[in-house]
C-alpha positions as CSV (number, residue, x, y, z in Angstrom):
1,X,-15.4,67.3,221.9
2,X,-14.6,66.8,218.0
3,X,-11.4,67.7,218.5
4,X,-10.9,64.9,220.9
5,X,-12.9,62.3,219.1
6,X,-10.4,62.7,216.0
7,X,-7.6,62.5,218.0
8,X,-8.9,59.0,219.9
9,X,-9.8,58.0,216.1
10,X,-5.9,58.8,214.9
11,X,-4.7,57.2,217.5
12,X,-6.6,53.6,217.0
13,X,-5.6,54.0,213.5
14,X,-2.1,54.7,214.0
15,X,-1.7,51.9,216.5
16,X,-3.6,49.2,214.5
17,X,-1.2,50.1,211.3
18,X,1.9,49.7,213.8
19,X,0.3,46.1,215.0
20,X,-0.6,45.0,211.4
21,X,3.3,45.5,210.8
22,X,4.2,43.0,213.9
23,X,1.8,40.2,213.2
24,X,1.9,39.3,209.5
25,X,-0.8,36.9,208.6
26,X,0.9,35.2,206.0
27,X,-1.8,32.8,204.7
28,X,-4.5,30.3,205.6
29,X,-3.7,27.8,208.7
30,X,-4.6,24.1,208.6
31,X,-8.1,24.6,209.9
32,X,-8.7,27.0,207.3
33,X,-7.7,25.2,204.5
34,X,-10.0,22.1,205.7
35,X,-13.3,24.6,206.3
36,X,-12.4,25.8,202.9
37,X,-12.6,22.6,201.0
38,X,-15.9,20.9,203.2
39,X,-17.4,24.2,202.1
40,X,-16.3,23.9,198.5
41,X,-17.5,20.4,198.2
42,X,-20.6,21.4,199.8
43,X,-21.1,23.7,197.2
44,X,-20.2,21.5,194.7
45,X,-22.8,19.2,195.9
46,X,-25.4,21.4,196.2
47,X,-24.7,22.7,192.7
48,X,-24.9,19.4,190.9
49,X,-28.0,18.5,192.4
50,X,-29.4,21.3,190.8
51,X,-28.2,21.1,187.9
52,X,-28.9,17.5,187.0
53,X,-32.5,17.9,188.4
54,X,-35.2,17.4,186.3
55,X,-36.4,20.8,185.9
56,X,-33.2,22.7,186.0
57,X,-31.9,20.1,183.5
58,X,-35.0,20.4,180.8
59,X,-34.7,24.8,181.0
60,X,-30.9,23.9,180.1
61,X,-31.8,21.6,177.4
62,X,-34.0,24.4,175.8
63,X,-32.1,26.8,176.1
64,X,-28.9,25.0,174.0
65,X,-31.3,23.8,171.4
66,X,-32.8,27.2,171.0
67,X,-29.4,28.6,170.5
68,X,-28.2,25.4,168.0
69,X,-31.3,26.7,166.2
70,X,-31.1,30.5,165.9
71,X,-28.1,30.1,163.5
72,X,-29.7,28.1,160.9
């Protein structure tokens, strides 16, 4: 039974390395490119909403003038 299982399992491998070889993906397509960049702005949205929040932006303010005040 093992025997046969490795054999199956050499087999899937050696096919799927012979079919990576026919279809080369070369790069993104259009669609990908445009999911990319609505997820990047997302992001980017997301992130400066936190960071200019009121909260966020006070730790962030303490945190600089602790460390403009630790050198003198």
């Amino acid at each position: 039974m093992y025997g046969r299982v490795c054999a199956r399992l050499r087999a899937l491998v050696w096919r799927a390395r012979a079919m990576r070889g026919v279809r080369s993906d070369a790069g993104m397509v259009t669609s990908e490119y445009a999911l990319g960049l609505v997820a990047a702005a997302g992001f980017a949205v997301v992130l400066y909403r936190v960071l200019t929040s009121g909260t966020v932006g006070a730790k962030l303010q303490s945190m600089v003038e602790k460390a403009l005040d630790a050198g003198m």
